[in-house]
C-alpha positions as CSV (number, residue, x, y, z in Angstrom):
1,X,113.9,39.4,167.7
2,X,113.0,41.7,170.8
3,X,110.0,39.9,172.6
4,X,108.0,41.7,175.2
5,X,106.8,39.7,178.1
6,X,103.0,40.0,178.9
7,X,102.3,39.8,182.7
8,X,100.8,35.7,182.8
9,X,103.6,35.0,181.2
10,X,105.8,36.2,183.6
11,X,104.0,34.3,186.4
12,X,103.3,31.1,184.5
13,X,107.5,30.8,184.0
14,X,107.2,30.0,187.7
15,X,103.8,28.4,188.0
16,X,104.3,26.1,185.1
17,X,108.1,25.3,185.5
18,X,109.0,26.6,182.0
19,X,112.2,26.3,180.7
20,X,112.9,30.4,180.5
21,X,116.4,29.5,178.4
22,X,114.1,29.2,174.9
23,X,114.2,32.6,175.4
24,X,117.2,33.6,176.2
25,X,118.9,34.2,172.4
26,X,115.6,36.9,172.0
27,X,116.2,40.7,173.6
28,X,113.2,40.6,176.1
29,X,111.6,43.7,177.2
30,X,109.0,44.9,179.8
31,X,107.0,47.4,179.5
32,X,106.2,49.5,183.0
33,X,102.9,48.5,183.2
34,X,103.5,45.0,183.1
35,X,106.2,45.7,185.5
36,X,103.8,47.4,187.8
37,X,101.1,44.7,187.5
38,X,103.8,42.1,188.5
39,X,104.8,44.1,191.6
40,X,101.0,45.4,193.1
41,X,100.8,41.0,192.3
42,X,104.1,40.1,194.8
43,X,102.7,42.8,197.1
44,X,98.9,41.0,197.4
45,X,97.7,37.7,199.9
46,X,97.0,36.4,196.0
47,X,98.2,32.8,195.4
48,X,100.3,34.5,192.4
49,X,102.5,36.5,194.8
50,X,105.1,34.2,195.2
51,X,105.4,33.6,191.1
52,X,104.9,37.3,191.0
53,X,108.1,37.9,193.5
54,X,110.1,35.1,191.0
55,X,109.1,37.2,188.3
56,X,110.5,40.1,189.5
57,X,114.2,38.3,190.9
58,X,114.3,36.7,187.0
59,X,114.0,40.1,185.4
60,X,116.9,41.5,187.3
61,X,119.0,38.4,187.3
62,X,118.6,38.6,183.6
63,X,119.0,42.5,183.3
64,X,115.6,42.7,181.5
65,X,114.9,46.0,180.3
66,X,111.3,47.8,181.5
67,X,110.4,49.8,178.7
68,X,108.1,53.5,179.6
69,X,104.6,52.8,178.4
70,X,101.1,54.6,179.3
71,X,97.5,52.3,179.7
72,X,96.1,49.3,180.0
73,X,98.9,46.8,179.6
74,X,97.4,44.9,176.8
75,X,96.4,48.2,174.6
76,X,100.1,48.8,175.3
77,X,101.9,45.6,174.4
78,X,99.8,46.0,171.5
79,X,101.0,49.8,170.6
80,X,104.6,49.0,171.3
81,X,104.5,45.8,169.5
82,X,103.2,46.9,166.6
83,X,106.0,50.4,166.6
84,X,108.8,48.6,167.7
85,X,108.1,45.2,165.8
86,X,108.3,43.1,168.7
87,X,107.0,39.7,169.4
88,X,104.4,39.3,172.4
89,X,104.9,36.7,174.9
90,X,101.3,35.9,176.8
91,X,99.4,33.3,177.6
92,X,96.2,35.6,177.2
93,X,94.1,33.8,174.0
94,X,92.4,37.3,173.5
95,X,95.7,39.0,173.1
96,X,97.5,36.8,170.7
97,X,94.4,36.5,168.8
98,X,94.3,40.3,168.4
99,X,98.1,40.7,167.6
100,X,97.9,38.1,165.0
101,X,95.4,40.2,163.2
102,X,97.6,43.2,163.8
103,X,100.0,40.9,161.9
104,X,102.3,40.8,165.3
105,X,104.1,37.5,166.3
106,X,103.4,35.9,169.6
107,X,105.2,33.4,171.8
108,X,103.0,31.0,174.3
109,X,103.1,27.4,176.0
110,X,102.1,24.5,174.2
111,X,102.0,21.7,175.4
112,X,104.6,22.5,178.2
113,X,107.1,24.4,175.8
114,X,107.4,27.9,174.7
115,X,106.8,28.3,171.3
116,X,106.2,30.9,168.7
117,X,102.5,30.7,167.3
């Protein structure tokens, strides 16, 4: 299943001490506007920056592929999602309830471990 990762879920791989290798046998994508979020994050004095910077190592290390998309990120992952029948990874409650109406799986953190919801 190809998964897009949302931008809080990037960061809380690092925050939360996930275990990032329940992900590993999905093709994970990132759309540019995530991307961009994640890098103007590592860039800033906020106390994400240095999950942020993780972030961005992990996504090379793992040759995750950034995907073109235009907008908001979430109207995006969204869009994309629902064209490319992709799975969205977020921790954002808003966003998964919205792409489960759209009939779109999502992946979060419960109770410590990723899991599809």
């Amino acid at each position: 299943m190809k998964v897009l990762l949302d931008t809080n879920f990037l960061l809380a791989i690092e925050q939360r001490h996930l275990n990032f290798d329940a992900l590993m046998d999905h093709e994970l994508l990132v759309l540019e506007s995530v991307f961009f979020e994640v890098v103007k994050i590592s860039e800033s004095n906020r106390k994400a920056a240095s999950a942020a910077k993780v972030a961005l190592k992990m996504l090379e290390k793992f040759g995750i592929k950034t995907v073109p998309s235009k907008g908001a990120a979430d109207r995006a992952l969204l869009d994309y999602a629902s064209k490319q029948g992709c799975a969205i990874a977020t921790l954002d409650r808003d966003l998964r309830k919205t792409a489960r109406k759209k009939g779109i799986p999502t992946i979060a953190v419960v109770k410590g471990q990723i899991r599809q919801t």
